[in-house]
PDB file of N, CA, C and O in Angstrom:
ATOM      1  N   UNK A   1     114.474 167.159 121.677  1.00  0.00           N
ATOM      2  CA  UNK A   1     115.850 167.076 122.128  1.00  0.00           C
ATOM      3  C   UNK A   1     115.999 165.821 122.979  1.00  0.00           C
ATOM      4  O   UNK A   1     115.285 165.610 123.960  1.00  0.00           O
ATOM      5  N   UNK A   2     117.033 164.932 122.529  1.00  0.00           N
ATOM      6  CA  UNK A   2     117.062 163.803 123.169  1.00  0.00           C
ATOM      7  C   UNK A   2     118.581 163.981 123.487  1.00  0.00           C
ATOM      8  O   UNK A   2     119.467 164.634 122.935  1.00  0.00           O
ATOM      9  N   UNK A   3     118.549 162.808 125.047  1.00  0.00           N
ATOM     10  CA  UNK A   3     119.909 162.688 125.732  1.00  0.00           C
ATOM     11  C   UNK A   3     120.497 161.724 125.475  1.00  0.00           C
ATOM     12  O   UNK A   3     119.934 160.635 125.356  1.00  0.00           O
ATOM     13  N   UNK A   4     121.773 161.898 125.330  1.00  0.00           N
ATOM     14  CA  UNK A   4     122.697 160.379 124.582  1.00  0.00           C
ATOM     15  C   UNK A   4     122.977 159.552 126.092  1.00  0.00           C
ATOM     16  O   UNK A   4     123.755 160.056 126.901  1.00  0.00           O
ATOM     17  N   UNK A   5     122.451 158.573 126.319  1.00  0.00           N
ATOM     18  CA  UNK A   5     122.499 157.966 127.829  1.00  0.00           C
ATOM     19  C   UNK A   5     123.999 157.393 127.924  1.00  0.00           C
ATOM     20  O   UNK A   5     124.684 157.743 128.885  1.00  0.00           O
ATOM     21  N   UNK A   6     124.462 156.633 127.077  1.00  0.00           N
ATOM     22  CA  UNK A   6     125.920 156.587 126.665  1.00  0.00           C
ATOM     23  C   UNK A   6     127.152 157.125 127.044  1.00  0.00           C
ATOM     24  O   UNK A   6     128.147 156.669 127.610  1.00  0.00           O
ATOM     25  N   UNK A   7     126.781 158.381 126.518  1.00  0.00           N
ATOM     26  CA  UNK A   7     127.325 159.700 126.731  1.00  0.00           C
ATOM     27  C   UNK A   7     127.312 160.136 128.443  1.00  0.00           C
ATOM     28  O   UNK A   7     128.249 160.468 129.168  1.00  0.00           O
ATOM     29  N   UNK A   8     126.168 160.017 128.671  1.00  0.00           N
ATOM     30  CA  UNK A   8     126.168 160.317 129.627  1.00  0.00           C
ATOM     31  C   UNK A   8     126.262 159.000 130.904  1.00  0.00           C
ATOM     32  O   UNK A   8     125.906 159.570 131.935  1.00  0.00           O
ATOM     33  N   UNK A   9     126.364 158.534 131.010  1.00  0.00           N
ATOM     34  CA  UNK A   9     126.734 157.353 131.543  1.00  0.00           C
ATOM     35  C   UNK A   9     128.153 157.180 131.946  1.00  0.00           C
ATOM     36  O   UNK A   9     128.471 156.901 133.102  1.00  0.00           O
ATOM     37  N   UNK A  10     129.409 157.430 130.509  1.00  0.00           N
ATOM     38  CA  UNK A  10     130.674 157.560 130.708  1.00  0.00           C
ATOM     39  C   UNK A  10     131.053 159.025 131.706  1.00  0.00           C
ATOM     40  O   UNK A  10     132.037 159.305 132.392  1.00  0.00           O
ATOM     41  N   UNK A  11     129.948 159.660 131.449  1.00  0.00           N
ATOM     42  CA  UNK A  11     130.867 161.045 132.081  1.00  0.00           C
ATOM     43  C   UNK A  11     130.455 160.777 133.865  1.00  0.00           C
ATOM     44  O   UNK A  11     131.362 160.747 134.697  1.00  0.00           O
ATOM     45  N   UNK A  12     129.250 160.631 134.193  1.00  0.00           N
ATOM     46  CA  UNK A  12     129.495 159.847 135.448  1.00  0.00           C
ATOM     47  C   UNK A  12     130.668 158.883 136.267  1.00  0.00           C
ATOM     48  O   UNK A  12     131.061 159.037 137.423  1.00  0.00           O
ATOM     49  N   UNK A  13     131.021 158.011 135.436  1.00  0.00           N
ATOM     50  CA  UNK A  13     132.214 157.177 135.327  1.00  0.00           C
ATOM     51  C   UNK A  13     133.336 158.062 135.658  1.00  0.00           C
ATOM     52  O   UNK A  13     134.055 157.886 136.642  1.00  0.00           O
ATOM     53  N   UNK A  14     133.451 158.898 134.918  1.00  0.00           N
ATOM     54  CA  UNK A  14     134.394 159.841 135.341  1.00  0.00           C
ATOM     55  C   UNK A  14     134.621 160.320 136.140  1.00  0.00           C
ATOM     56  O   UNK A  14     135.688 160.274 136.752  1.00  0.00           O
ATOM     57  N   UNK A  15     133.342 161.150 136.467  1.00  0.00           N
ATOM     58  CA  UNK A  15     133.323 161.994 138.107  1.00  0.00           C
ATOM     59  C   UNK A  15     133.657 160.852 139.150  1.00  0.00           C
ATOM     60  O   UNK A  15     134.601 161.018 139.922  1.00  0.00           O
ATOM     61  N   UNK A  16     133.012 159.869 139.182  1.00  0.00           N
ATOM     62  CA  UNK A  16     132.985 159.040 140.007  1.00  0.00           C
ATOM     63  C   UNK A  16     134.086 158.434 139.880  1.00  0.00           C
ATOM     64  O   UNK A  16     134.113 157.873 140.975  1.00  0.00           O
ATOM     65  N   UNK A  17     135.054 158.111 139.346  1.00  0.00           N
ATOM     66  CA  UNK A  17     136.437 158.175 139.166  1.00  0.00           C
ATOM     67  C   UNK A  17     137.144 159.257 140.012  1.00  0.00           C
ATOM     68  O   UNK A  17     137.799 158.908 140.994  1.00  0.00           O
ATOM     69  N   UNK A  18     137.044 160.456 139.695  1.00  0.00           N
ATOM     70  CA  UNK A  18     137.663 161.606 140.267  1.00  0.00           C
ATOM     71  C   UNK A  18     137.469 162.286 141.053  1.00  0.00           C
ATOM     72  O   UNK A  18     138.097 163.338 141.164  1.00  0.00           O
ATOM     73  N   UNK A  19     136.168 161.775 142.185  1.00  0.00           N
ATOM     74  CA  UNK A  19     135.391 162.122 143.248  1.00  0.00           C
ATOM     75  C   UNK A  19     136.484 161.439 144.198  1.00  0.00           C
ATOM     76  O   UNK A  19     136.691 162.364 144.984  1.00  0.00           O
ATOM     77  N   UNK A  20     137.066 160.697 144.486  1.00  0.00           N
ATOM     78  CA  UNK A  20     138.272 159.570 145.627  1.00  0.00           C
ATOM     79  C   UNK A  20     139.558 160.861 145.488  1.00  0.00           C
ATOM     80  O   UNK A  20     140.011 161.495 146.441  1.00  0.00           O
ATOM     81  N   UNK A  21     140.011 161.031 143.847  1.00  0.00           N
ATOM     82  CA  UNK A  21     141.354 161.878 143.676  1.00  0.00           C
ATOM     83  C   UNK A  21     141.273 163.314 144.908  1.00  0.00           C
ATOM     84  O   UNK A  21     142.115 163.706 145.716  1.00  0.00           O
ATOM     85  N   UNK A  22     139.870 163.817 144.589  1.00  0.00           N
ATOM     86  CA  UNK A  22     139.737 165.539 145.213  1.00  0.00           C
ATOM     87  C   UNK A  22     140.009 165.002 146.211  1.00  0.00           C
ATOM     88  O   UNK A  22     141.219 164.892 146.010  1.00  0.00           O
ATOM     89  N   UNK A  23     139.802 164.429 147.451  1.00  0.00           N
ATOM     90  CA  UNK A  23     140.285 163.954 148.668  1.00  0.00           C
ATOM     91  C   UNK A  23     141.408 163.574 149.157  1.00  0.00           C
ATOM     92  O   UNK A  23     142.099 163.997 150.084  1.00  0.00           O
ATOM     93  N   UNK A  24     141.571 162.240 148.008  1.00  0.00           N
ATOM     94  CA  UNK A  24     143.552 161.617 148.745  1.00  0.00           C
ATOM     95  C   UNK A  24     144.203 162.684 148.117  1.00  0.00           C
ATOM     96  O   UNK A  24     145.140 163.061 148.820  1.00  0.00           O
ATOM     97  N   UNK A  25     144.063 163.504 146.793  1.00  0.00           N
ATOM     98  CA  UNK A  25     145.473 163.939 146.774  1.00  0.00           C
ATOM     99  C   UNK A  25     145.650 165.181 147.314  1.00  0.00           C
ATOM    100  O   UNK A  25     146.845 165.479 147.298  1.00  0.00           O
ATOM    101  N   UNK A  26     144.829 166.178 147.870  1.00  0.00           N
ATOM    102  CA  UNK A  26     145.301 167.066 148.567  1.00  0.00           C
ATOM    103  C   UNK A  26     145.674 166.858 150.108  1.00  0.00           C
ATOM    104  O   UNK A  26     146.305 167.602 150.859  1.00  0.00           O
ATOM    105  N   UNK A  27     145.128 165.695 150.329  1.00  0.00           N
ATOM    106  CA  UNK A  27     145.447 165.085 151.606  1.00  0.00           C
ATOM    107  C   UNK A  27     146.562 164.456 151.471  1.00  0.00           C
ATOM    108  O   UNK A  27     147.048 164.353 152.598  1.00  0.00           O
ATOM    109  N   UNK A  28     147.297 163.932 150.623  1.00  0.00           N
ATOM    110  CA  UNK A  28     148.728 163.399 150.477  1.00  0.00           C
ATOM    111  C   UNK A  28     149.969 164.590 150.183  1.00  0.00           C
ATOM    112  O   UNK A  28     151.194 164.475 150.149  1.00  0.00           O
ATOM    113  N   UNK A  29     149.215 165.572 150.024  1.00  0.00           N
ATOM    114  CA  UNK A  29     150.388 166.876 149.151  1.00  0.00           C
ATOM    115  C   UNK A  29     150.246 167.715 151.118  1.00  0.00           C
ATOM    116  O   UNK A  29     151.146 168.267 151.751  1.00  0.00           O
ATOM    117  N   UNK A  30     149.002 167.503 151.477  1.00  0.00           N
ATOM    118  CA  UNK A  30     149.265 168.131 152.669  1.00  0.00           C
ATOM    119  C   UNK A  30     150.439 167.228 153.444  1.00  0.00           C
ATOM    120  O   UNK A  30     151.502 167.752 153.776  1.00  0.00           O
ATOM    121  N   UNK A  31     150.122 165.722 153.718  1.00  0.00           N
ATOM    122  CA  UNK A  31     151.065 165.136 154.428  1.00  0.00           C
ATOM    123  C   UNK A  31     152.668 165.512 153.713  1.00  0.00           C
ATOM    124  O   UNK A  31     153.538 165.573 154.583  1.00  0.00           O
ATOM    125  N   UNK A  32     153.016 165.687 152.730  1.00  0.00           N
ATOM    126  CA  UNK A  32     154.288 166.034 152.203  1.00  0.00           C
ATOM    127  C   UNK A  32     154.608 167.372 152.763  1.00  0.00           C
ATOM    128  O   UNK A  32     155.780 167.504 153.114  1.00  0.00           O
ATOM    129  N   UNK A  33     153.947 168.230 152.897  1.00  0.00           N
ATOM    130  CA  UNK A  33     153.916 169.928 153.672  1.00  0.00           C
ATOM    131  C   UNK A  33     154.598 169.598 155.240  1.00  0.00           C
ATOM    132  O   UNK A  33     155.532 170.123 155.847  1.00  0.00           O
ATOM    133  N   UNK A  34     153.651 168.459 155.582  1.00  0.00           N
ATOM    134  CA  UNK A  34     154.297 168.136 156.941  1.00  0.00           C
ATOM    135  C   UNK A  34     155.532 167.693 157.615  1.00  0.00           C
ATOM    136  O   UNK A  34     156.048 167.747 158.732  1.00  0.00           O
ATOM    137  N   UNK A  35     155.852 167.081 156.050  1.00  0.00           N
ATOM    138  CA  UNK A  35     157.167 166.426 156.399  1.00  0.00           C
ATOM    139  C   UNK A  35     158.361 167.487 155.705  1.00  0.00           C
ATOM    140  O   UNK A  35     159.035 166.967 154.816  1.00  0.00           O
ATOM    141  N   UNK A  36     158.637 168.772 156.009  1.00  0.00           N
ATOM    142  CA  UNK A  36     159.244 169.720 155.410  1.00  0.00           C
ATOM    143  C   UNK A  36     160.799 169.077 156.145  1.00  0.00           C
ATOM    144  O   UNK A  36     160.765 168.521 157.242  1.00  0.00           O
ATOM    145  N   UNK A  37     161.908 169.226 155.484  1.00  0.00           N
ATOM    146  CA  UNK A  37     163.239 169.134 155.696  1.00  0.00           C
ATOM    147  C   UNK A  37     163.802 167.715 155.640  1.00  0.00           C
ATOM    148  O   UNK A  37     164.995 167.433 155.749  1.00  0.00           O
ATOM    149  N   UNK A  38     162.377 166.497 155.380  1.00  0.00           N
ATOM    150  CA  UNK A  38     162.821 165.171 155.041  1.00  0.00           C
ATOM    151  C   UNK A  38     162.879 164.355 153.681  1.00  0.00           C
ATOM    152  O   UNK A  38     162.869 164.932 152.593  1.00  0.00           O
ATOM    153  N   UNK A  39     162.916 163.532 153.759  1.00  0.00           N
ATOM    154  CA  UNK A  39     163.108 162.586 152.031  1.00  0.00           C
ATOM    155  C   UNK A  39     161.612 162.408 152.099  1.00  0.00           C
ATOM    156  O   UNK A  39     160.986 162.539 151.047  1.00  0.00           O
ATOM    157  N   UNK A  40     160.979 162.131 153.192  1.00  0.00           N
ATOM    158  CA  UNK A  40     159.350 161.738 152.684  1.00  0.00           C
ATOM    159  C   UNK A  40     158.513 163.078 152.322  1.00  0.00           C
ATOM    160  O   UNK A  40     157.308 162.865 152.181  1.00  0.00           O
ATOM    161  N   UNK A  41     158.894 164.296 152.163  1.00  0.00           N
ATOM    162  CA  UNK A  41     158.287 165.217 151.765  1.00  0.00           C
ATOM    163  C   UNK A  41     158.428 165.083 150.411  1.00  0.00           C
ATOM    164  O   UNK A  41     157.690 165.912 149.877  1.00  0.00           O
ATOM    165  N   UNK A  42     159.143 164.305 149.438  1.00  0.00           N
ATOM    166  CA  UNK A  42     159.249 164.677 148.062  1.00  0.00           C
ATOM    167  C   UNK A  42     158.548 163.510 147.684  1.00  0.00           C
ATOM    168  O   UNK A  42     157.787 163.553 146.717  1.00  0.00           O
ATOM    169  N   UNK A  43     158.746 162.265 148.461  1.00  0.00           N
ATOM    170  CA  UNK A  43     157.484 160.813 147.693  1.00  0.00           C
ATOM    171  C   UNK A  43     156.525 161.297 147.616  1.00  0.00           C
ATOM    172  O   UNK A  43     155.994 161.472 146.520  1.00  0.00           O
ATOM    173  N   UNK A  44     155.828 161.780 149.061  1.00  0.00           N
ATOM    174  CA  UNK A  44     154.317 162.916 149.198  1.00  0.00           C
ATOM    175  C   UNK A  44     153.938 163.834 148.191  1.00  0.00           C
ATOM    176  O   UNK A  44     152.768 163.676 147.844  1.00  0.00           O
ATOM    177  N   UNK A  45     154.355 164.461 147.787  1.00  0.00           N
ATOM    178  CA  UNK A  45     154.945 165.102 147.043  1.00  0.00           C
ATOM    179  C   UNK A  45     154.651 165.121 145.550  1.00  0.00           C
ATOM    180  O   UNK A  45     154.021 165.964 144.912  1.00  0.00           O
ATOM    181  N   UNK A  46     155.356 163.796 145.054  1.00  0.00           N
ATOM    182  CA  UNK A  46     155.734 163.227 143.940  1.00  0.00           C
ATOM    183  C   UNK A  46     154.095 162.656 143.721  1.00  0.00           C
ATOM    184  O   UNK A  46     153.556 162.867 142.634  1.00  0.00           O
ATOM    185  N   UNK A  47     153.650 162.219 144.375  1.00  0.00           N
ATOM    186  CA  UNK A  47     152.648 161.347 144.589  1.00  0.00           C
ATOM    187  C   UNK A  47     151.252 161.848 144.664  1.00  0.00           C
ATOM    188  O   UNK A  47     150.385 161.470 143.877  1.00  0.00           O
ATOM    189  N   UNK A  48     151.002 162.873 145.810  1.00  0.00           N
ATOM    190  CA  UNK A  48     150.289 163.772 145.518  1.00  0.00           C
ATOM    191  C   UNK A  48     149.573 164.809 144.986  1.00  0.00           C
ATOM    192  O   UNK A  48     148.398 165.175 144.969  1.00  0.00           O
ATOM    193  N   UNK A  49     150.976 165.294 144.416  1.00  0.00           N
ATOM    194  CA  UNK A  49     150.623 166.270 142.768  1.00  0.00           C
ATOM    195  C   UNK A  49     149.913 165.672 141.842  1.00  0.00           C
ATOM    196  O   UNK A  49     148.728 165.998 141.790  1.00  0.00           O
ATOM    197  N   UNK A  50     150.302 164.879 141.086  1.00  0.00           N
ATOM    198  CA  UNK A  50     150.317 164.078 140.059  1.00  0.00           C
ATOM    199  C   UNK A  50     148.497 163.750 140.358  1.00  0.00           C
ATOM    200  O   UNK A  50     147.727 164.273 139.553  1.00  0.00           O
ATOM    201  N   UNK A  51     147.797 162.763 141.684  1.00  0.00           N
ATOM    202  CA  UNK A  51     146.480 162.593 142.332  1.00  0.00           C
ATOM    203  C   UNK A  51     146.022 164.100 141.701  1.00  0.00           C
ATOM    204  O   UNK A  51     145.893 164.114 140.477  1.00  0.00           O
ATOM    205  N   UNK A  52     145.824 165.076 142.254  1.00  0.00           N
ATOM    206  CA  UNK A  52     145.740 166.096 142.159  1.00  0.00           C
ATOM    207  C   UNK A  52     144.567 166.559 140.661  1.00  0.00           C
ATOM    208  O   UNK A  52     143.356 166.613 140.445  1.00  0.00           O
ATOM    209  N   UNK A  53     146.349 166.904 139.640  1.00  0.00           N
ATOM    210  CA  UNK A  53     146.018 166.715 138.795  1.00  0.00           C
ATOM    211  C   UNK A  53     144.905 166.261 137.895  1.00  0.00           C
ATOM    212  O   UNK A  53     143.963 166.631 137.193  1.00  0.00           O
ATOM    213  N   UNK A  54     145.617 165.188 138.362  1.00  0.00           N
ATOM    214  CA  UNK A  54     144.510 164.011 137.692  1.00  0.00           C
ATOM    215  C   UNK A  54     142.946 164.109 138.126  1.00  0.00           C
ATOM    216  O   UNK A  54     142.061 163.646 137.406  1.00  0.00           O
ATOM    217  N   UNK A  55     142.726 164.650 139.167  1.00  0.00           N
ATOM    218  CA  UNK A  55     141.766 164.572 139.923  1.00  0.00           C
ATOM    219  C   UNK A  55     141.033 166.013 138.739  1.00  0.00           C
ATOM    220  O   UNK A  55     139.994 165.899 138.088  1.00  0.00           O
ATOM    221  N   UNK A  56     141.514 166.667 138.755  1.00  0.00           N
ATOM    222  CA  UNK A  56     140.831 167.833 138.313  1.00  0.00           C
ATOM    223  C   UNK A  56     140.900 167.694 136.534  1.00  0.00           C
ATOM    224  O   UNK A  56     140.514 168.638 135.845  1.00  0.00           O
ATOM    225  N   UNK A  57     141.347 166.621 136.008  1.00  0.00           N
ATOM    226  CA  UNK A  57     141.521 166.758 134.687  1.00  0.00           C
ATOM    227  C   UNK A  57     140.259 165.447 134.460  1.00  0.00           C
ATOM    228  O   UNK A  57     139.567 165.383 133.444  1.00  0.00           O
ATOM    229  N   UNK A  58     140.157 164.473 135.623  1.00  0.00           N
ATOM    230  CA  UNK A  58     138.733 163.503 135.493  1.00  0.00           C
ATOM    231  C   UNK A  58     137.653 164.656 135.332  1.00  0.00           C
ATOM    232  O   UNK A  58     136.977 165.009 134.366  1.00  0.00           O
ATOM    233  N   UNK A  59     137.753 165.145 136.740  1.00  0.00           N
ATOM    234  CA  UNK A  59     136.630 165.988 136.813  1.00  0.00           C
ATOM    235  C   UNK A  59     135.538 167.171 135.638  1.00  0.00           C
ATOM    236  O   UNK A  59     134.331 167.350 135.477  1.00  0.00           O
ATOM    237  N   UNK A  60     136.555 167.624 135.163  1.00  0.00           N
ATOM    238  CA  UNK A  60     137.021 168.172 133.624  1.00  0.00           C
ATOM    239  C   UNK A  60     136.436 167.698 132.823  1.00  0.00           C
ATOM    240  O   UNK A  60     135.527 168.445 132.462  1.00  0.00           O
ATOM    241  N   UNK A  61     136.468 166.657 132.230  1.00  0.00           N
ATOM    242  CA  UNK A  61     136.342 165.509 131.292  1.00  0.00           C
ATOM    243  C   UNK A  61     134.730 165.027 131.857  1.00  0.00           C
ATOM    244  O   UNK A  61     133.678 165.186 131.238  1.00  0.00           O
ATOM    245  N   UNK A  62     134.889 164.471 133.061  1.00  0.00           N
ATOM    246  CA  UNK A  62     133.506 164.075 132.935  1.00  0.00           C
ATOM    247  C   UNK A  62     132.300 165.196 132.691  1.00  0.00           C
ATOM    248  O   UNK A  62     131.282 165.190 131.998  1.00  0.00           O
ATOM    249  N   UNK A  63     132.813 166.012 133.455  1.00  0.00           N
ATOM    250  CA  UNK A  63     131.656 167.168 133.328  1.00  0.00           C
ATOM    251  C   UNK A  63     131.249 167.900 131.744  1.00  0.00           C
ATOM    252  O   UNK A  63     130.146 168.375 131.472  1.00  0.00           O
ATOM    253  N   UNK A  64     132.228 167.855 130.983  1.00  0.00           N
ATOM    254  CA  UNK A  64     132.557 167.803 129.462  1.00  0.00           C
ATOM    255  C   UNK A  64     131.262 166.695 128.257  1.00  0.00           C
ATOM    256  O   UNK A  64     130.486 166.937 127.332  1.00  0.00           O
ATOM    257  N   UNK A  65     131.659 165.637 128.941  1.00  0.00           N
ATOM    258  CA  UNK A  65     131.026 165.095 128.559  1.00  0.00           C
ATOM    259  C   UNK A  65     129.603 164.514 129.245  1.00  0.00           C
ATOM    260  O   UNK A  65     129.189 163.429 128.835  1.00  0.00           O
ATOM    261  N   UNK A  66     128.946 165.142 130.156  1.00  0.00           N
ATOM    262  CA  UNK A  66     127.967 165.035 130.834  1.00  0.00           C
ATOM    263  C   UNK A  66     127.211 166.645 129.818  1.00  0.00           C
ATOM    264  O   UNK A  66     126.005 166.802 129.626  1.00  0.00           O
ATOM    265  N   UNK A  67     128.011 167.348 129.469  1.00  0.00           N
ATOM    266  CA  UNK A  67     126.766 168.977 129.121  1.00  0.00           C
ATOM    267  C   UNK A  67     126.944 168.341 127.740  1.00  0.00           C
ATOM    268  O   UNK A  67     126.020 168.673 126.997  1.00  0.00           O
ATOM    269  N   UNK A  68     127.810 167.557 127.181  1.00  0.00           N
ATOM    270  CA  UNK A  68     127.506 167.206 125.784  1.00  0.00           C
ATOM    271  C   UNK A  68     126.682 166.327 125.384  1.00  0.00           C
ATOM    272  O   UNK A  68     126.078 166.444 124.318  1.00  0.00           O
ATOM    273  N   UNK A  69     126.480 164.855 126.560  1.00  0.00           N
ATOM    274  CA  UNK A  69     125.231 164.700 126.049  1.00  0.00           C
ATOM    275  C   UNK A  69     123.659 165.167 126.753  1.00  0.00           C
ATOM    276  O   UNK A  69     122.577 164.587 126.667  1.00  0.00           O
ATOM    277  N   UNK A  70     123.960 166.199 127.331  1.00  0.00           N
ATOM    278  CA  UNK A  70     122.598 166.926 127.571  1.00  0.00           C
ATOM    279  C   UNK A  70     122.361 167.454 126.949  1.00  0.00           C
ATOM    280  O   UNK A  70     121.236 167.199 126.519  1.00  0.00           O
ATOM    281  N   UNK A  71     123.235 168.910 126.137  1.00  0.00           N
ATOM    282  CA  UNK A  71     122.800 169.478 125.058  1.00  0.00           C
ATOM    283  C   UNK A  71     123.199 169.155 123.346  1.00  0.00           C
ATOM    284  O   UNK A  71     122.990 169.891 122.381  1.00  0.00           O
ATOM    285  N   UNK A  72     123.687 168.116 123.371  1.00  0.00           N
ATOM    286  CA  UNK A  72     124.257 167.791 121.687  1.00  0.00           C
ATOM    287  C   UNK A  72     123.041 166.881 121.544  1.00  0.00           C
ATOM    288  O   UNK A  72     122.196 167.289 120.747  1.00  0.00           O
ATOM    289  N   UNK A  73     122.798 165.768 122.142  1.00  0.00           N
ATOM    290  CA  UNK A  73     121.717 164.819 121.827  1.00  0.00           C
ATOM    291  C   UNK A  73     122.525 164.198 120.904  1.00  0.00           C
ATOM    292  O   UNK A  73     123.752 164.197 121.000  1.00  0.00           O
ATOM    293  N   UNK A  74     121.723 163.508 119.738  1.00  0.00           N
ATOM    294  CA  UNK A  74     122.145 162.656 119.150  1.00  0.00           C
ATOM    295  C   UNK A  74     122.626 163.362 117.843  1.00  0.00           C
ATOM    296  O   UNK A  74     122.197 162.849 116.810  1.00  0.00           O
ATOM    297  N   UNK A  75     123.197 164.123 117.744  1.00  0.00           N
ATOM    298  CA  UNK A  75     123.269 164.702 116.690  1.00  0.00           C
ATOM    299  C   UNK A  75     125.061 164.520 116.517  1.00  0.00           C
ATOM    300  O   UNK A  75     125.636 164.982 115.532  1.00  0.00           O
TER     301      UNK A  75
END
C-alpha cells in the first residue's frame, strides 16, 4: 500500500488554508454579536459567516483528501 504524496500534500494546503478561517471568522461573527442594534453588526456579520463557512468546508476537503491518499494509494 502506497501513499499518493501529491494527494497528500494538496490536502495539507488545505488545512493550512483553513487553520487562519477557524479563528478570524468566529472572532469576526462574535465582534458583529457585539455590535447588536448598529449597521456594523451586519458587515460583521456579512463577513464573518461567509469566513466561517468557508473555514469548515477547507477543513472538509482537506481532510477528504488527506484519508484518500492514505487509504486509496495509487490506485
Amino acid at each position: 500500500m502506497a501513499t499518493n504524496k501529491d494527494l497528500l500534500a494538496k490536502g495539507v494546503k488545505y488545512l493550512f488554508g483553513a487553520l487562519p478561517l477557524m479563528f478570524i471568522g468566529p472572532y469576526i461573527v462574535t465582534l458583529g454579536f457585539m455590535n447588536k442594534g448598529s449597521w456594523a453588526m451586519y458587515v460583521f456579520l456579512g463577513i464573518g459567516i461567509p469566513m466561517t463557512i468557508l473555514s469548515m468546508f477547507l477543513a472538509f476537503k482537506g481532510l477528504n483528501l488527506m484519508i484518500k491518499a492514505l487509504f486509496d494509494g495509487n490506485q
